[in-house]
N, C-alpha and C positions, 0 to 999 in steps of 0.2 A: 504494500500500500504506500503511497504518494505522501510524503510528508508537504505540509500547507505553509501557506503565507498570507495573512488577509494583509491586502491592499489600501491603505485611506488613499482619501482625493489628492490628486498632484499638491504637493506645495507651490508651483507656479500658480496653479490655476485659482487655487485658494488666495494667496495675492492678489491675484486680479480681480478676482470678487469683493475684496477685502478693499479693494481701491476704487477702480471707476470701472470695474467690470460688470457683465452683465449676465444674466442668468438662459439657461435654456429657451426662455420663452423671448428674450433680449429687452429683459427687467432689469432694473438692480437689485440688486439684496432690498428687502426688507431688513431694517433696523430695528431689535426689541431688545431687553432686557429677560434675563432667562424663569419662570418662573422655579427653578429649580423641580421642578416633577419629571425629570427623565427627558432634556433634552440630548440627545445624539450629538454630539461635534463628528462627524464623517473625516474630520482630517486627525485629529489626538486620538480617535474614538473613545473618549472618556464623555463624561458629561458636563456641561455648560453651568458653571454654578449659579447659584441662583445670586441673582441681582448682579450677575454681571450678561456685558453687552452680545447681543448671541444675532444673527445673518439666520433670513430666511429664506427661498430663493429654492426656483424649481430645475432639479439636477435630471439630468438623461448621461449615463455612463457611458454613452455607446457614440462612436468614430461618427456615422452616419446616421440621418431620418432614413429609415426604413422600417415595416411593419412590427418589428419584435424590438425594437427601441423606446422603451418605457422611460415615459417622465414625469418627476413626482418631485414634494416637496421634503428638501432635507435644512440642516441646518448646521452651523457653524459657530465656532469660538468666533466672537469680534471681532476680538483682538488675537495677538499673533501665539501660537499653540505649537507645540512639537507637533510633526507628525509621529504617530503609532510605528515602535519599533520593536513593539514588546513581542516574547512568546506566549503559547495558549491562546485563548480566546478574551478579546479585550474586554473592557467593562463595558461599554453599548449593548454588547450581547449578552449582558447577563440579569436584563431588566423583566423582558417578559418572558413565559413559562416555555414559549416558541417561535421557531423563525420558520419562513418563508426559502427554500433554497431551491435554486434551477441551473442546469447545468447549460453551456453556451457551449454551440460549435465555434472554430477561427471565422466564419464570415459574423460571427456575433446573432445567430437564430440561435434560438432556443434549443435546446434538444428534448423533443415530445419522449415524454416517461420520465422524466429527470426532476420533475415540480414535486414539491413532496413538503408539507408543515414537518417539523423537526423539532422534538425537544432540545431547548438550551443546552443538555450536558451532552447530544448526540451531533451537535453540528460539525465538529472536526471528524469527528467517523463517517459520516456520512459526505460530507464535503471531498474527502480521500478516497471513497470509494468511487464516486462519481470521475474525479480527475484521474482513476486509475485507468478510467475510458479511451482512449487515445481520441475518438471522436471531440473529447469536452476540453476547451480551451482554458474554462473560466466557469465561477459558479459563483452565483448573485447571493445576497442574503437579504432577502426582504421582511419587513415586518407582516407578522403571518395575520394582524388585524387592519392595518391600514395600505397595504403595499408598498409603502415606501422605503426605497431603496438605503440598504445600513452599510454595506460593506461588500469588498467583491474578494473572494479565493482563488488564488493559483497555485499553482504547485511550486515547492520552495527549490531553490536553485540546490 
């Protein structure tokens, strides 16, 4: 079995957002203050404390607009945040009881049979089994009650 790696959002890209960039829909971030209940930073993937400054702003992970190119809204530190360089599975993942995971071929389509809710403490077995696929490039981690997009899996170099 494939030992993993999740992915947060580019630190470039996060910059840009962070300045005068624009979001998937070609928005800016939304500006808020965190109410500390479990927001997602997608770049630390830690959580956003409360009453500090937190980006809202709708993300599509995917190269091109094409049919299996899902975009949703995710959210970010304000201010400037390590990216996620830890092992195991980071603290984002460890808020609700399940996640959402799908495996992706290299043109970035989904792989039908590969969608599957996952318990929190099964997402790296299952995520490894998946990548163990040669077909699966990548595999999403979505929230298994809102769909929005938390983190993406590759296999670790």
């Amino acid at each position: 079995m494939h030992t993993i790696k999740f992915v947060p959002l580019p630190s470039d890209a996060v910059a840009d957002l962070r300045g005068q960039g624009h979001d998937a829909y070609g928005n800016r971030p939304e500006r808020t203050q965190s109410d500390g209940s479990g927001n997602p930073c997608r770049h630390c993937l830690g959580f956003v404390p409360k009453g500090a400054g937190m980006l809202i702003l709708a993300y599509r992970p995917f190269d091109t607009l094409q049919p299996y190119a899902e975009t949703g809204p995710v959210f970010l530190c304000a201010d400037d945040c390590a990216p996620w360089t830890g092992r195991g599975i980071p603290p984002i993942l460890t808020s609700s009881p399940d996640y959402l995971l799908k495996g992706y071929t290299p043109d970035q389509r989904i792989r039908y049979g590969t969608g599957k809710i996952v318990a929190k403490d099964d997402i790296a077995t299952y995520a490894a089994a998946l990548l163990d696929n040669p077909e699966i490039s990548f595999v999403d981690v979505r929230s298994a009650r809102n769909n929005c997009f938390q983190v993406r899996i590759v296999r670790s170099e």
